[in-house]
C-alpha positions as CSV (number, residue, x, y, z in Angstrom):
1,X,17.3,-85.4,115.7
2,X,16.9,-84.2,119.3
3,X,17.4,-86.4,122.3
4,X,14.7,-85.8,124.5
5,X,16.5,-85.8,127.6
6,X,18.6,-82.4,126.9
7,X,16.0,-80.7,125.1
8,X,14.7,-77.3,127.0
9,X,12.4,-74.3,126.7
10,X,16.1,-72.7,125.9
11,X,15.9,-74.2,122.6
12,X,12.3,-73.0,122.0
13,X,13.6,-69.4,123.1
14,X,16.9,-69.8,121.4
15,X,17.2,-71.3,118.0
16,X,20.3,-71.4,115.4
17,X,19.3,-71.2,111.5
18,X,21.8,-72.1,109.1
19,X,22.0,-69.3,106.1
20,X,24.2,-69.0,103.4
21,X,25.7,-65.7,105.4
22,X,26.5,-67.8,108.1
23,X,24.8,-68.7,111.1
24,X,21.6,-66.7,112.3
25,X,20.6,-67.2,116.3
26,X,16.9,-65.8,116.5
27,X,15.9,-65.3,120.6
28,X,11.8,-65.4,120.8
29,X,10.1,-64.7,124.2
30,X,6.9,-63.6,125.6
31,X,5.7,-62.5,122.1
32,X,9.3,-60.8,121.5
33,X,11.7,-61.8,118.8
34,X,15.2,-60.8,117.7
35,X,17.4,-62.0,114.7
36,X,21.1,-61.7,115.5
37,X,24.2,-62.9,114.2
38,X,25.8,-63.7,117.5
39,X,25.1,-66.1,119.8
40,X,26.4,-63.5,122.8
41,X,23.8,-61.2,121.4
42,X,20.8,-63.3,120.7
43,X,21.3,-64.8,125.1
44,X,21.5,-61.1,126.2
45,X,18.1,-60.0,123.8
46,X,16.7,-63.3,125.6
47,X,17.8,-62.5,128.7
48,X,16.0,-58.4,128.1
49,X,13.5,-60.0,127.1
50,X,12.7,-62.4,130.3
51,X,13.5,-59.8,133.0
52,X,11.4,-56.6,131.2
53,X,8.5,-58.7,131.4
54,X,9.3,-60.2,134.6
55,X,9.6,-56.7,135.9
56,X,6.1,-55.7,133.8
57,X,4.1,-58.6,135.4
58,X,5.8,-57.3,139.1
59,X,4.3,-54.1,138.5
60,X,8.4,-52.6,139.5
61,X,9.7,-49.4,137.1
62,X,12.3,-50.9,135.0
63,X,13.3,-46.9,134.1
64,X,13.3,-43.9,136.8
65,X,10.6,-41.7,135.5
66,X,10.6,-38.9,132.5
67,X,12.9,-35.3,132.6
68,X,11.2,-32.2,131.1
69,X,14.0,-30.6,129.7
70,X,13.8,-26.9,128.5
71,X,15.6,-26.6,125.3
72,X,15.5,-22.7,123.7
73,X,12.0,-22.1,125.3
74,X,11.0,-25.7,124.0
75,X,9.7,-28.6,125.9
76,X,11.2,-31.8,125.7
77,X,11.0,-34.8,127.3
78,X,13.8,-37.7,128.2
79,X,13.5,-40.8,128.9
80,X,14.5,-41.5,132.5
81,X,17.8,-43.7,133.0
82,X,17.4,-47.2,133.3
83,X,17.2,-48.8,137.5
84,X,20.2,-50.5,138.9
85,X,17.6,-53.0,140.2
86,X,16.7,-54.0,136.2
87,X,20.3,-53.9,135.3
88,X,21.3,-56.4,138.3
89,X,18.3,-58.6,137.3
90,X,19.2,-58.4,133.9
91,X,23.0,-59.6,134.6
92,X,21.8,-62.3,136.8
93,X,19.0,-63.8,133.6
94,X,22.3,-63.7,131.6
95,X,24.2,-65.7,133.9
96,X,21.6,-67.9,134.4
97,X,20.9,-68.3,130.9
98,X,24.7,-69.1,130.1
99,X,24.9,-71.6,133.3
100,X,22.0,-73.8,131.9
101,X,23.6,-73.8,128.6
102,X,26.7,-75.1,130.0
103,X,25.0,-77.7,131.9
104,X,23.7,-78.5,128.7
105,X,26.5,-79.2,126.6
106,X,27.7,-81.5,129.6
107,X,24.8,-83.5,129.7
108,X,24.7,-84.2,126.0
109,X,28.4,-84.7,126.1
110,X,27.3,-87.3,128.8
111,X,24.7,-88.8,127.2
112,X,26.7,-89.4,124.2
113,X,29.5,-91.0,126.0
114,X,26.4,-93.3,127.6
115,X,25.4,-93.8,124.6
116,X,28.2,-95.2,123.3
117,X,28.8,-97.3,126.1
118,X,25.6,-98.7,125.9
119,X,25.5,-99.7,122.3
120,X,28.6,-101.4,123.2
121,X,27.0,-103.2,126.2
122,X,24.2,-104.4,123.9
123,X,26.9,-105.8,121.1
124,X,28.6,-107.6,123.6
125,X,25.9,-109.1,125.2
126,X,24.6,-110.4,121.6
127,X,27.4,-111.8,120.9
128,X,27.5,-113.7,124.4
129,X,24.0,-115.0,123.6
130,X,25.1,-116.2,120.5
131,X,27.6,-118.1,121.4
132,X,25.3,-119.5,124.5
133,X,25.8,-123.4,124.8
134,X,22.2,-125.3,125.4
């Protein structure tokens, strides 16, 4: 069961599946998905995901535009190489990405620790009221 103060859209986007191969991370967003067995991987196919259709909704170039290329008197075309501008955004979405998950995994190590303090406040507090004098 999830506590619903640490969950995020992170574990919408970024889900762990338990197979008998081991563990699956799958990274779904803005209509994309992507099955990997890392959990390094699946964050950077989540963080390509977020900036290319950050960058699509901008209206920027994430690529510099198509080479013709003449090969033995034949046309051929190459894609252009990919902007520094994407590839800086891109690095930034991954730190990002690995900074929330960090926070994270504090605040549930938090809220387990209140947790536990708490159950122990409401024990203790029964057990004062049951031994309350009238």
């Amino acid at each position: 069961m999830k506590d619903n103060r640490t969950v995020s859209v992170i574990d919408l986007a970024l889900q762990k599946y338990d197979t008998p191969a081991g563990p699956l991370f799958v990274a779904a967003r803005h209509g994309r998905t992507k099955k990997c067995f890392s959990r390094d991987t699946a964050i950077r196919y989540l963080a390509f995901f977020m900036t290319s259709h950050a960058f699509a909704r901008s209206g920027f170039q994430q690529r510099h535009p198509r080479v013709r290329i003449d090969r033995d008197d034949i046309e051929v075309w190459r894609d252009g190489e990919t902007k520094a501008e994407y590839l800086a955004a891109h690095q930034r979405t991954i730190r990002r990405l690995r900074r929330i998950l960090a926070r994270k995994r504090e605040m549930q190590k938090w809220c387990a620790a209140w947790d536990s303090m708490h159950d122990r406040y409401v024990k203790d507090v029964a057990a004062l009221q049951s031994i309350k004098p009238f």
